[in-house]
N, C-alpha and C positions, 0 to 999 in steps of 0.2 A: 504494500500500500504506500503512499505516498504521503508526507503532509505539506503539498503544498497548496498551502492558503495565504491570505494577507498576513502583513507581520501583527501582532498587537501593538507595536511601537515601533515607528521609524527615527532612524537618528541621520542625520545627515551635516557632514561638517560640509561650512559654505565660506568661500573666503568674500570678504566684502574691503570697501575701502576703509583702511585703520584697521583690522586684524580680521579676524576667524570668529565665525558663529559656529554653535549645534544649532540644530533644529531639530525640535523634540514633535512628535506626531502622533497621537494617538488611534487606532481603529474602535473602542468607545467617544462614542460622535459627544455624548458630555465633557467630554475632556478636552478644553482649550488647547491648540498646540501651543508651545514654550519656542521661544529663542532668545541664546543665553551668550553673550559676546565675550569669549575667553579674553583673563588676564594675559597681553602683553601679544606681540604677534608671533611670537616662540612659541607658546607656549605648550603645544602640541609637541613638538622638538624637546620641550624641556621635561615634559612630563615621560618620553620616548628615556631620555637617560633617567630617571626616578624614576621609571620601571625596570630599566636593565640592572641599576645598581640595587635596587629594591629585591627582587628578584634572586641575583647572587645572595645578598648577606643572608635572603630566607634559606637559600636553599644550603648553606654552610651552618646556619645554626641548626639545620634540623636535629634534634638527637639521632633520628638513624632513619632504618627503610619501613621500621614500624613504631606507630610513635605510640608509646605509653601514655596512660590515664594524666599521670600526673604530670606531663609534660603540655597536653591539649591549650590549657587554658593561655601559656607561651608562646604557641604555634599559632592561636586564633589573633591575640594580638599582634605579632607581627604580620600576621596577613593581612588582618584589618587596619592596624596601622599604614602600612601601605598603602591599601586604598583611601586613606584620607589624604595623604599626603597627596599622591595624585589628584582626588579633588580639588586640594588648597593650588595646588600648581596649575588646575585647571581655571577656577573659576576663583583664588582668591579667599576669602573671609567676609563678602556679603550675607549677610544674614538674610536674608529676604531672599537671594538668589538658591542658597543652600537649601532653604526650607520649602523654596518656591517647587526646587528638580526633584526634591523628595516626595513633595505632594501629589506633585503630575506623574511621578512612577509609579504611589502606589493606587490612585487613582484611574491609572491608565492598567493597570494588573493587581485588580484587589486580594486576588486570591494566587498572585505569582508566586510564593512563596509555601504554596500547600504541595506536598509531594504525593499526595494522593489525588491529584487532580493533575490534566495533561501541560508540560511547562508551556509556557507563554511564548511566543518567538518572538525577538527582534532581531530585525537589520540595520545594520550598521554602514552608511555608504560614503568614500571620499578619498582622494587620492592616496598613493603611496608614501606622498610626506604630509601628510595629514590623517595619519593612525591616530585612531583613538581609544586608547586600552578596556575600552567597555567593560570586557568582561571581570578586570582587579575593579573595578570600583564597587563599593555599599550603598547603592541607592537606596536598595529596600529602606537599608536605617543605616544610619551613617555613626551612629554615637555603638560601640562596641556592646552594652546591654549586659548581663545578669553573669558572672564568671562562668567558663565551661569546665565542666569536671567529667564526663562521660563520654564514651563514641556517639552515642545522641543526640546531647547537649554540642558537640563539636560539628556534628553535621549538621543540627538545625542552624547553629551562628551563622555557620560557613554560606547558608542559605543566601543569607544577606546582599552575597556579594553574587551580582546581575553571572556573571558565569556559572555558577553554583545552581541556577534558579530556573534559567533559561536558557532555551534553545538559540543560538546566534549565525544569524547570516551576514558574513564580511562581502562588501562589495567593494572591489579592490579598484576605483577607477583612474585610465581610461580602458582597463583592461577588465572587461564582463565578463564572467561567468559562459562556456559555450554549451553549447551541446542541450542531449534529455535529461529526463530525468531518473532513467533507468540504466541501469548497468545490467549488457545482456551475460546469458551465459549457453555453455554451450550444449550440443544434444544428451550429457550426462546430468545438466544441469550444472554443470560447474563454471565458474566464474574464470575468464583465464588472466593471470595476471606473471609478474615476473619479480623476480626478487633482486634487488643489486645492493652489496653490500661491501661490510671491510669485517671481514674473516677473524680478526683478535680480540673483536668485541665479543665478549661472554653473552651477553644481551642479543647481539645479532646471532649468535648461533641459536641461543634459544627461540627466539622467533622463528628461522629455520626451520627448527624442529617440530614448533607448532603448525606449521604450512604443510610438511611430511605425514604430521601425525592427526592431527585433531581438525586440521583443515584439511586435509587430503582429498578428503570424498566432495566436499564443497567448492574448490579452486584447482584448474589448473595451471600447476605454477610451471614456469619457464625463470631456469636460474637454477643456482645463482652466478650471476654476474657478477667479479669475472671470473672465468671458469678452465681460462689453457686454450680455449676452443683457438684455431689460428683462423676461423673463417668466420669468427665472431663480428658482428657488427660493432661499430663503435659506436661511446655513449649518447653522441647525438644524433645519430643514425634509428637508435633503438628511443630514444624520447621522439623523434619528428616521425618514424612510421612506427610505430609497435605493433603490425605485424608479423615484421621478422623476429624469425629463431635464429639463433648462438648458434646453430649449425649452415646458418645461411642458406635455410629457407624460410616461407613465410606461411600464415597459418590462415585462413579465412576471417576469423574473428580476433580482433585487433582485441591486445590488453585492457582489461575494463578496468585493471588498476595495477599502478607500479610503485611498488615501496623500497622504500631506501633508508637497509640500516647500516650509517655509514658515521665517517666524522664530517663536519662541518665549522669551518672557519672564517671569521669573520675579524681579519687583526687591523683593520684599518678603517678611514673615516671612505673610501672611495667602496662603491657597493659591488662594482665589478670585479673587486680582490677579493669577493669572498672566494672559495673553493670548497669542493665536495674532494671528497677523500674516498677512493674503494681499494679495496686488497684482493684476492683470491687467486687460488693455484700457483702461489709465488709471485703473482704480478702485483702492482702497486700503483696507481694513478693518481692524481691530484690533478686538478680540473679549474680553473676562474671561472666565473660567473660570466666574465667579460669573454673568453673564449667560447665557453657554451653555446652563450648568445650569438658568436659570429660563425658559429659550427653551424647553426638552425638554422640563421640566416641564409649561409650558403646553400642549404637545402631548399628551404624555401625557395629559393629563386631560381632553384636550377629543377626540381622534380613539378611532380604533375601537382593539381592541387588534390587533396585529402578530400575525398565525400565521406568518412565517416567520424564520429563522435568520436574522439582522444578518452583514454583513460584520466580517473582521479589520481590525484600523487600525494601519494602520504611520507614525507623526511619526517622518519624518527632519527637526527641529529642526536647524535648522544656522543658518551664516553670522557675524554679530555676536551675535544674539538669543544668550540663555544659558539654558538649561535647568536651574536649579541641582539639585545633587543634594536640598535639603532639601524643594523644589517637585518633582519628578519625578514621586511618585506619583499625586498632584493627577489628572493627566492618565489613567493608567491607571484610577481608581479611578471618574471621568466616564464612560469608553465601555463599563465591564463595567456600571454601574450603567442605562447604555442600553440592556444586555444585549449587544451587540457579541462577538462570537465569539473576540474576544481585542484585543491591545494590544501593538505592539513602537514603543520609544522608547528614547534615549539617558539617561542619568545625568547628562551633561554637555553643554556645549558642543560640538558637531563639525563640524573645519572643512570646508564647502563641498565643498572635492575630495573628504576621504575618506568622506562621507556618501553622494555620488554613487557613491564605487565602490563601496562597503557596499552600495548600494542595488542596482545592474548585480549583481555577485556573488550577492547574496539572491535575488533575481528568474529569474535565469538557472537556479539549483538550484529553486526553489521552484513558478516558474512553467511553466516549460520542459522540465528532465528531471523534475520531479514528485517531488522528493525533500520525505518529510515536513518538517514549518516547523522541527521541533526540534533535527533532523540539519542541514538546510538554513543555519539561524541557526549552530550550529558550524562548518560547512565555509566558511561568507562569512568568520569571527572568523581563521580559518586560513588563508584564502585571503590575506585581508592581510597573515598574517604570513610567510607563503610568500614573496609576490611584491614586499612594499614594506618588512617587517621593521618592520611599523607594529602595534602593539598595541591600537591604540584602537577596533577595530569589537570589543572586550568592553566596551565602555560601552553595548552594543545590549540592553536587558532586554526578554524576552520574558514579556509576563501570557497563556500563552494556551496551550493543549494541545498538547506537540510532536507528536504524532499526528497533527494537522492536514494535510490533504494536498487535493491535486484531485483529483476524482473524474471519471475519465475517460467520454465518451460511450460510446453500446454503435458508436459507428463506429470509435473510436479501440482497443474492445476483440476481438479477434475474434470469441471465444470464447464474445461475449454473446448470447443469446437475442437474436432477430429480432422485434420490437414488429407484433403484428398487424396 
């Protein structure tokens, strides 16, 4: 099934003259929209580093990969600390403006914060340098509220904060969203996708492993990449047509999705120096952003054009490598400008272990029971905080349709017409 409906709240960053507006939009026609004229013309820019540096220091204090009772109530206030600060960098110390974004949230989704009722969706729409970290902010309630002492009481806090609560639609412009809303699969019913990785990750292996074993009957994987193969396509050859196979043929039904558990590096203020990082069967690559782009490029101009729908691209960036939040978008704004059917990636650094469960969890809702990507991506963010009291799978930004779903075979459907 599908959820794509209107959003319940649009947000839209607008540049005017003397700085940068939100516009706040409601789908309860009672609720006035909001527009709120950020402090300073940076300030998207400056809240961009308050969230990368924000960000690191959480993810170094954690006590560990599962976090203890008595550690919760430390963990909720820096998280939410965080998202005030990003408030205050956003919008300042207006009293009337603070109370004002408060009201129209919770008025605009009265019940966005009941988890026994379906989450709310908002989109989020506005250039590449004009991110706005939507999902670290407390609109529900900004002021941190009653100490946490339980995995309950931590999950409910955690509610607060708009990623926690809600399904989110990043619109990355000038680069939109392509393609359906279904990811086909094949006469098994299985999903074909490919794997490219860096081989010393503990985390990438397990994931691996998950794709052999528990995903097997559900995805056709291709990978991993790289693999020795000598007639192997190269990395931009396999992102601009992903119907070719590592043995240098091609397969009918192009990749409905291509994940990458690799490193990712981000050491400079220029966005084309980031690089991806892959290992296997001995080999070793490291790739720029800016190369990439002029690999695709050259493809582009020289091959036929593409009549079908590009695969989703999920970078679980982990390990050492760094993802800073200032580079982040870099990557998203690469694979929609490919046309790619969307783009889920980290804001930050994530370690190794919980990238791989992030990954198991997303996989299992997304690929498995078939839950759309948007619902899917919230219940992996919950699922973590359910079982390990870890907060960090909301550093997982999705550029890409929560509607997104598999579309099941007519074997898998009963009810479907019989193909003459």
């Amino acid at each position: 099934m599908s959820e794509a409906r209107p959003p319940d709240v649009s947000v839209r960053v607008l540049r005017v003259d003397g700085g940068t507006q939100l516009e706040f939009t409601a789908l309860r026609q009672a609720v006035a929209p909001l527009r709120i004229t950020l402090v300073g013309g940076d300030a998207l820019i400056q809240a961009r580093e308050v969230l990368d540096r924000g960000l690191a220091r959480l993810k170094d204090e954690l006590p560990g990969f599962d976090i203890e009772d008595e550690h919760l109530e430390g963990v909720f206030q820096s998280l939410h600390r965080l998202g005030r600060t990003l408030l205050f960098t956003l919008f300042g110390l207006e009293q009337n403006v603070l109370q004002g974004l408060q009201t129209f949230w919770n008025r605009a989704m009265p019940y966005g914060m009941n988890p026994t009722l379906p989450p709310p969706v908002v989109e989020c729409a506005g250039g590449w340098e004009g991110f706005l970290p939507l999902e670290f902010l407390p609109l529900f309630r900004m002021f941190p509220g009653e100490a946490v002492t339980t995995g309950d009481s931590f999950t409910a806090a955690c509610r607060t904060l708009v990623g926690f609560s809600c399904v989110v639609r990043r619109t990355l412009l000038p680069a939109p969203v392509h393609g359906g809303l279904a990811l086909h699969t094949g006469p098994q019913g299985r999903v074909p996708a490919r794997y490219l990785y860096y081989e010393h990750l503990e985390g990438a292996v397990e994931e691996l492993a998950w794709f052999a074993d528990a995903g097997k009957d559900h995805v056709d994987l291709e990978g991993p990449y790289p693999d020795g193969a000598e007639r192997a396509p190269g990395l931009a050859e396999q992102i601009f047509d992903p119907r070719l196979l590592l043995d240098g043929t091609a397969r009918d039904l192009p990749d409905q999705l291509q994940h990458f558990a690799c490193h990712c590096y981000t050491r400079s203020e220029d966005p084309l120096a980031a690089e991806i990082e892959l290992s296997g069967a001995g080999l070793n690559s490291r790739t720029t952003l800016g190369d990439l782009g002029a690999d695709l490029l050259a493809l582009a101009a020289s091959r036929e054009e593409r009549t079908f729908d590009l695969p989703l691209v999920v970078m679980n960036a982990c390990g050492s490598g760094r993802m800073r939040a200032s580079g982040a978008p870099s990557f998203p704004y690469l694979f929609l400008a490919n046309r790619n059917r969307g783009f889920i990636g980290t804001e930050t650094e994530i370690p190794d272990d919980i990238a791989a469960v992030f990954s198991r969890a997303l996989y299992e809702r997304f690929l498995i029971r078939r839950i759309p990507l948007g619902r899917a991506i919230l219940e992996s963010r919950l699922h973590l905080l359910h079982t390990l009291r870890n907060p960090l799978g909301l550093t997982y930004a999705a550029y890409a349709d929560p509607g997104l779903h598999i579309r099941p075979t007519s074997e898998e459907r009963p009810d479907a017409p019989a193909h003459p």
